[in-house]
C-alpha positions in Angstrom: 48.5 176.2 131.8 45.5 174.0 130.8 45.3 175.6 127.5 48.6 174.8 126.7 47.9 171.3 128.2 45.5 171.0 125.6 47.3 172.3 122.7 50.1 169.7 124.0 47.6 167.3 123.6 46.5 168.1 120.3 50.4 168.3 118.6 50.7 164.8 120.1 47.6 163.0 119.0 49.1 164.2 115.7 52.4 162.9 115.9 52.1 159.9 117.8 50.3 158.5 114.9 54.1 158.1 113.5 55.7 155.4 115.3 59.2 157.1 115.0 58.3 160.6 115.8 58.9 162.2 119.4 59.1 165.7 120.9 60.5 167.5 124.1 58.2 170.2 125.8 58.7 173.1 127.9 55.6 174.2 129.5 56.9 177.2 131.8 54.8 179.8 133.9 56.3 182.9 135.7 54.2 185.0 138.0 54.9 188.7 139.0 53.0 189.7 142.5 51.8 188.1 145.7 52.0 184.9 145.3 53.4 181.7 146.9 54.6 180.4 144.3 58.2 180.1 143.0 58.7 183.5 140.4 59.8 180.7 137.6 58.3 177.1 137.5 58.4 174.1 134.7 58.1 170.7 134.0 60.1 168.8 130.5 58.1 166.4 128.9 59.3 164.0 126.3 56.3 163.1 124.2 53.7 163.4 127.1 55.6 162.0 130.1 56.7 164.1 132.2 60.6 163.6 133.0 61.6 167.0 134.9 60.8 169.6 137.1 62.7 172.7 137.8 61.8 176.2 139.0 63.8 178.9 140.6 64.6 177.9 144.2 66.8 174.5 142.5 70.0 174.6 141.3 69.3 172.0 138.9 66.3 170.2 136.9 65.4 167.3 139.4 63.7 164.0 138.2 60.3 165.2 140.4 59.5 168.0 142.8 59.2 164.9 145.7 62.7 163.3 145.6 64.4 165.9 143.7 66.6 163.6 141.9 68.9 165.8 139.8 68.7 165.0 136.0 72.0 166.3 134.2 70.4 167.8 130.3 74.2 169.3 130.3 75.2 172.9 129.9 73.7 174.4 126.7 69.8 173.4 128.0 70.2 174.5 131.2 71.4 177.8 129.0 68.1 177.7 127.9 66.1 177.5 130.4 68.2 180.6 132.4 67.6 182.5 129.3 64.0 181.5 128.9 63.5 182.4 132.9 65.0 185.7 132.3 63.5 186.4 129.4 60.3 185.9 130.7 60.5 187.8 133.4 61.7 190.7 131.1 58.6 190.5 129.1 56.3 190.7 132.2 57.7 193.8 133.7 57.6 195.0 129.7 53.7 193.7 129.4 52.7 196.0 132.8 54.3 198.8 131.5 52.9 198.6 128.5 49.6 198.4 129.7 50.3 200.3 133.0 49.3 197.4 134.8 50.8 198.6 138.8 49.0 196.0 141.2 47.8 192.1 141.3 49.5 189.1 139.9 50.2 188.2 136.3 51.3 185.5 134.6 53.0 184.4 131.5 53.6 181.5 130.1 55.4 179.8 127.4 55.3 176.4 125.7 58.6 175.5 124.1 60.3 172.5 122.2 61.1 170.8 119.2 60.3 167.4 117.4 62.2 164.8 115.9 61.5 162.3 113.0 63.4 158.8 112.1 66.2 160.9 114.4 66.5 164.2 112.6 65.3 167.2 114.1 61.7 169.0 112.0 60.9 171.8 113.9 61.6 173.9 117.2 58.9 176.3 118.8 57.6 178.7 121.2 54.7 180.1 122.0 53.9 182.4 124.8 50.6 183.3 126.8 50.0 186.5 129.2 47.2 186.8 131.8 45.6 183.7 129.9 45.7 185.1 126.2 47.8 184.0 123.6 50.1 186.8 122.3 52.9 185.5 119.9 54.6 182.6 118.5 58.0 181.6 117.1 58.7 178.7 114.9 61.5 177.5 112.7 61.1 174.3 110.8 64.6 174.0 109.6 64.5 176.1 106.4 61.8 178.6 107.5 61.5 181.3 110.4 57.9 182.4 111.2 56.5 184.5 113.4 52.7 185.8 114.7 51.7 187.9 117.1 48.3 189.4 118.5 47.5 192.8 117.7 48.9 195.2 120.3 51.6 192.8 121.2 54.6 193.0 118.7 58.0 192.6 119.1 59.7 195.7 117.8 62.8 193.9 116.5 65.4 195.7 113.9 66.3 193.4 110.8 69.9 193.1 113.0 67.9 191.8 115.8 65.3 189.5 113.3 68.7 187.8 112.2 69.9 187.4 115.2 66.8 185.3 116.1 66.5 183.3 113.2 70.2 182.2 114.0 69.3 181.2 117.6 66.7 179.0 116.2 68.5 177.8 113.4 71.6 176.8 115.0 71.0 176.7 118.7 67.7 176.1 119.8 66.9 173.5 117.3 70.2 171.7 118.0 70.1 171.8 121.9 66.8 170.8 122.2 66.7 167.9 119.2 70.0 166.9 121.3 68.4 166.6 124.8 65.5 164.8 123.3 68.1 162.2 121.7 69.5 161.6 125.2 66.5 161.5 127.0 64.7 159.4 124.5 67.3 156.5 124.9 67.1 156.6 128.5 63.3 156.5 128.7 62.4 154.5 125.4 60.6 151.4 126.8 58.3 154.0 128.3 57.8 155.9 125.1 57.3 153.1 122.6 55.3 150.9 125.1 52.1 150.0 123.7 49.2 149.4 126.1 46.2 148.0 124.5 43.2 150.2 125.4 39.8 148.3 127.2 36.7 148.8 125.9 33.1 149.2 126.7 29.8 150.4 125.7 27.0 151.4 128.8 23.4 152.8 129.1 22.0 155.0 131.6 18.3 156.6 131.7 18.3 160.0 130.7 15.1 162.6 130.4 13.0 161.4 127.9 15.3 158.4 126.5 18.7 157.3 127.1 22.5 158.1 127.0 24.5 155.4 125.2 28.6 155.8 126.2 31.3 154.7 124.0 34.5 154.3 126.9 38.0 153.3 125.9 40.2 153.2 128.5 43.9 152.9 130.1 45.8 153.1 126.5 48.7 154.1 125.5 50.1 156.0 123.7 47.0 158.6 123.6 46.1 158.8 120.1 42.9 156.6 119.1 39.9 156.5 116.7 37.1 155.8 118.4 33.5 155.1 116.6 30.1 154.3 117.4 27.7 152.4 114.4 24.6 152.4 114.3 23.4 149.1 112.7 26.5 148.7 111.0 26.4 152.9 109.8 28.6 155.2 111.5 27.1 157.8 113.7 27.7 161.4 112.1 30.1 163.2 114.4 27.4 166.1 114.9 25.2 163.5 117.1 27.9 162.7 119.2 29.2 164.3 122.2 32.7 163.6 122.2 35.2 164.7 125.3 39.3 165.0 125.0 41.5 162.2 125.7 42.2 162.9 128.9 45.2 161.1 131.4 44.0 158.5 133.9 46.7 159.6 136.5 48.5 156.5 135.8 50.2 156.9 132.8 47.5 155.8 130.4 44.6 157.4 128.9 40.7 157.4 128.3 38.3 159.1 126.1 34.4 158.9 125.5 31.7 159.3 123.1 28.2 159.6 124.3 24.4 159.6 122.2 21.6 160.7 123.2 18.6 158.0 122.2 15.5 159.0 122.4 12.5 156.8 123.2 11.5 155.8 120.1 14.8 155.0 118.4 15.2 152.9 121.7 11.7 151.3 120.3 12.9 150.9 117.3 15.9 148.1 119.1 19.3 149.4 117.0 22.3 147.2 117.2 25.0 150.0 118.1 28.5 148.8 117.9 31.5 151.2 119.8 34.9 150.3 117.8 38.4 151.2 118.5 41.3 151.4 116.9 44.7 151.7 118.5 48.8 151.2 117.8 48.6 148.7 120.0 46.1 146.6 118.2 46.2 144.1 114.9 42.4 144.6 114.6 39.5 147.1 115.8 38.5 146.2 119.1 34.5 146.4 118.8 31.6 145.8 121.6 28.0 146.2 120.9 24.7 146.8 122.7 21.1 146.5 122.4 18.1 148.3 123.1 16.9 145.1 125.0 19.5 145.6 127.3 18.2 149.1 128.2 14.7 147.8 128.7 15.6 144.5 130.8 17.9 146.8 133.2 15.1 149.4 133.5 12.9 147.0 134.4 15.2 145.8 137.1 15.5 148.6 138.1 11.4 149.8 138.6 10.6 146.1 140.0 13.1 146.8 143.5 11.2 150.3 144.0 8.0 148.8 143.7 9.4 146.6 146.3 10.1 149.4 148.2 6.7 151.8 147.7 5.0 148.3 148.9 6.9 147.4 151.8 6.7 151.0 152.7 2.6 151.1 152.5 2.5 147.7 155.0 4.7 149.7 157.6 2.3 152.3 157.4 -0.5 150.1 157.9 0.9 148.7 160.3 1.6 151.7 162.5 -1.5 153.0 161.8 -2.9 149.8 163.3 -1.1 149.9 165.8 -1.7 153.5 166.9 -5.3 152.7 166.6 -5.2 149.8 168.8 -4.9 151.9 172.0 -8.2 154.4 171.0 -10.3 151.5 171.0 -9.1 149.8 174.3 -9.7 153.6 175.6 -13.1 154.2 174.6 -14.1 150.3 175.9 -12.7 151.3 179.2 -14.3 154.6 179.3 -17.7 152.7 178.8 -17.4 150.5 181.3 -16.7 153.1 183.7 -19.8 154.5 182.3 -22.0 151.2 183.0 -20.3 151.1 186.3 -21.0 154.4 187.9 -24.6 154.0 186.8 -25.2 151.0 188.6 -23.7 152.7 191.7 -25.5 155.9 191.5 -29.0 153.3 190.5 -28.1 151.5 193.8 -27.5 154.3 195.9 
């Protein structure tokens, strides 16, 4: 599923840069073999909140797997999903036949749903994964059916059955799904059109042979955000960045970084680097910048407490040493008194 996660990601960086575009996912796993799992599992997501769970031991699409509040999408998308669980449960036992696969567990998975813009429906779509590895896709964008497949994994259809699923698409799919969305979009649309101004910050830390400057913005929403880093005013080319995904911060927000690698002497050479965002949430870029002072100043705070350290360390061992010699000396004066005193016995004798 993290594939897909990703791919989810990616379609709604795209469209979330329109404020009046939205979409309802699908993403639906079904496992065949030993496994504790529930045969058919998956969550609704309108936009990227997630809004529904549902898998085959419920009755009905609940709210969240903890509560199980039932959440009523009416008859024709629950339709849907039967069909989809079915159906995908049909193309596993067709998928181990194929490939005469008799033991172990395996897994497919599908990613399904549509978009809307200014409240008309653009597309509907599904895409399917087995074992991990992407095998078809099905898409109909309102005038056009399309469909791609991996080698070794095409749907023999007829042209009666190719017509038939155009049709679905065309007049079922795309209508059921752009009509759920509708609904759940009015009930959740402070959360989908919220805008949560991201935080920003720019932060150093030593690295082998130089430094690694981090460009972090932080609990935003929604998750689509240009994020640079200047160099003296210049953007930094992309290629000398390392840049991760936006990722979710578990509390309905998001983050994403961009980190560069300075190297000793550009650190010398004391660039003004300047991280800027900019966001739907914001009139005007946010921007912090940094210095190479800053680098230097909190090295050096850093080396002067382990000098402390190394010194206080060395005076401990002195002072053990010291004291360990203390009792050898106090020993060897005793022993030559004994000395002295056994002499004058054995002189007076």
């Amino acid at each position: 599923m993290r594939t897909f996660w990703l791919q989810l990601m990616f379609v709604q960086q795209v469209t979330s840069s329109g404020a009046r575009q939205h979409s309802l996912w699908v993403l639906a796993t079904c496992v065949f073999g030993p496994s504790k799992l529930p045969e058919f599992s998956g969550v609704l997501l309108l936009d990227d909140l997630q809004v529904a769970y549902y898998d085959s031991t419920l009755d009905h699409p609940v709210t969240n797997s903890r509560d199980r509040t039932p959440l009523d999408l009416g008859q024709s998308a629950m339709g849907i999903v039967q069909v989809m669980h079915f159906g995908m449960r049909d193309r596993i036992a067709f998928s181990k036949h194929r490939f005469n696969q008799t033991k172990g567990l395996h897994v497919l998975q599908k990613l399904a749903g549509c978009e809307i813009q200014d409240g008309q429906p653009t597309f509907v779509m599904s895409r399917n994964s087995y074992d991990g590895q992407d095998i078809d896709s099905q898409m109909f964008n309102t005038t056009h059916f399309s469909y791609t497949t991996r080698e070794g994994w095409e749907n023999r259809w007829t042209a009666a059955k190719w017509q038939i699923e155009q049709t679905l698409y065309h007049h079922f799919y795309l209508s059921t799904c752009a009509s759920a969305l509708k609904q759940l979009l009015e009930q959740k649309k402070n959360l989908v059109t919220r805008r949560v101004r991201p935080r920003l910050r720019v932060f150093s830390r030593q690295g082998k042979g130089g430094a690694l400057l981090t460009c972090l913005a932080t609990d935003f929403y929604p998750c689509h955000i240009n994020l640079t880093l200047l160099r003296d005013g210049q953007q930094v080319e992309e290629d000398q960045l390392s840049t991760g995904p936006v990722l979710p911060n578990g509390n309905g927000l998001y983050q994403v970084r961009k980190t560069l690698v300075l190297t000793e002497q550009e650190l010398q050479r004391k660039h003004n680097y300047t991280c800027t965002a900019a966001h739907l949430s914001l009139d005007n870029r946010l921007q912090v910048s940094w210095r190479a002072e800053s680098f230097h100043s909190l090295r050096a705070r850093l080396v002067s407490p382990l000098v402390m350290v190394v010194l206080v360390l060395l005076l401990v061992l002195l002072l053990v040493l010291a004291k360990c010699s203390i009792p050898q000396e106090s020993g060897a004066h005793t022993d030559s008194v004994g000395a002295e005193s056994f002499a004058m016995v054995t002189n007076s004798s």
